[in-house]
C-alpha positions in Angstrom: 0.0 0.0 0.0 2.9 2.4 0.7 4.6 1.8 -2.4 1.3 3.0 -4.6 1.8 6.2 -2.5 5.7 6.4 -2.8 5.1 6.0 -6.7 2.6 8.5 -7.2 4.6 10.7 -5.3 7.3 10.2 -7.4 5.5 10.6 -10.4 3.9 13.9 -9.4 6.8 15.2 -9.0 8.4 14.1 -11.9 5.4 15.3 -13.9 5.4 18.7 -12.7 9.3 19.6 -13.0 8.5 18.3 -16.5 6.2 20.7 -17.0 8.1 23.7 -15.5 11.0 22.4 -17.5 9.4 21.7 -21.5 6.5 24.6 -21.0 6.6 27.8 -22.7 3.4 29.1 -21.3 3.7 30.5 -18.1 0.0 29.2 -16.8 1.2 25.4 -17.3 4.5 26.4 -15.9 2.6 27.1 -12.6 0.1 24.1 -12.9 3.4 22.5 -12.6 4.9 24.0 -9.9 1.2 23.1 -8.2 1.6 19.5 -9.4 5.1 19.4 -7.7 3.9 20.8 -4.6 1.0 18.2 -4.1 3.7 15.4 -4.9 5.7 16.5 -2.3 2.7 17.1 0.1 1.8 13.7 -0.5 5.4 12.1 -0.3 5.5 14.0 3.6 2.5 12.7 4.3 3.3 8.9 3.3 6.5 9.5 5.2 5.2 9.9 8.4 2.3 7.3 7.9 3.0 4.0 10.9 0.7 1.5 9.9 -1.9 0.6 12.9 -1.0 3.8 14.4 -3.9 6.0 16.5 -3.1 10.0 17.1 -0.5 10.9 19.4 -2.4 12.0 22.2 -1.4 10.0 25.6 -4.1 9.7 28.5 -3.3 9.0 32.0 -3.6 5.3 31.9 -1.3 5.1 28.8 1.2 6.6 30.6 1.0 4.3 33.9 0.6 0.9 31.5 3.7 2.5 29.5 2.0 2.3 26.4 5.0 2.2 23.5 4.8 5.2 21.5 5.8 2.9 18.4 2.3 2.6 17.9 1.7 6.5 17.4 1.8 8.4 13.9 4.3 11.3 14.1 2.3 14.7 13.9 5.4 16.3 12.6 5.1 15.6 8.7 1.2 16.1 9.5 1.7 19.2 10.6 4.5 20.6 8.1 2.1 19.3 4.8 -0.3 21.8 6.0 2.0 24.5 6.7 3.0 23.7 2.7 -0.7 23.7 1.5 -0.6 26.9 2.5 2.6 28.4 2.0 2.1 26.3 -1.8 -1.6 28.0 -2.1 -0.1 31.3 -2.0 3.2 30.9 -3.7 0.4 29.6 -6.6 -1.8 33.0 -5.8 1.1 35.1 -6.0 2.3 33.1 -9.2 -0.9 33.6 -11.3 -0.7 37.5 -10.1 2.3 37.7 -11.7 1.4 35.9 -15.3 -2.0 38.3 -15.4 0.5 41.5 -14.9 2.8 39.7 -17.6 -0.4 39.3 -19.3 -1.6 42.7 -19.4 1.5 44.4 -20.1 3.3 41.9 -23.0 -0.3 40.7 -24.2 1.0 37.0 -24.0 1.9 34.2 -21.0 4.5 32.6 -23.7 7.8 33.0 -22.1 10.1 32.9 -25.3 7.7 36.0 -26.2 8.4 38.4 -23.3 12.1 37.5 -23.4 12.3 38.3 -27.3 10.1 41.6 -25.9 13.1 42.7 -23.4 15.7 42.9 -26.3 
């Protein structure tokens, strides 16, 4: 099961440097900076996953049975994938800003266009 995750991971993020890389349009360059972003998300997440693992929250019983914290999934990938959907949401935002201000100044989003424009 956590190979099919490790894989698609992998191929998310393959598939959106790919797209930064080959594309000339500056919308699809962002879609793949997205795509990358949600491969990586998902690659943190998978990372942290403990199979059979509950939250990590410790009552006073588990503590005086000494209950193994093996069986616990770390919170910290949890918890730094949703500090990157975030951060990732607006680094998109911000992105797509900038390609509409490209947009309305060069009237195109083909990069080879407003480098030929700049001299």
């Amino acid at each position: 099961m956590m190979t099919v995750n490790y894989l698609t991971a992998a191929v998310l993020i393959v598939l959106g440097l790919y797209c930064v890389i080959s594309q000339k349009h500056l919308i699809k360059i962002v879609l793949g900076l997205g795509i990358t972003d949600y491969g990586i998300n998902l690659l943190i997440v998978s990372i942290g996953f403990n199979l059979g693992g509950t939250a990590p929250i410790y009552t006073l019983s588990d503590l005086m049975n000494g209950v193994s914290p093996v069986y616990f999934v770390d919170p910290i990938p949890q918890a730094l994938t949703l500090t990157s959907i975030v951060i990732g949401a607006c680094v998109d935002a911000m992105a797509l800003a900038l390609v509409i201000m490209i947009h309305r100044k060069y009237k195109t989003v083909d990069a080879d266009e407003v480098r030929r424009l700049q001299g």
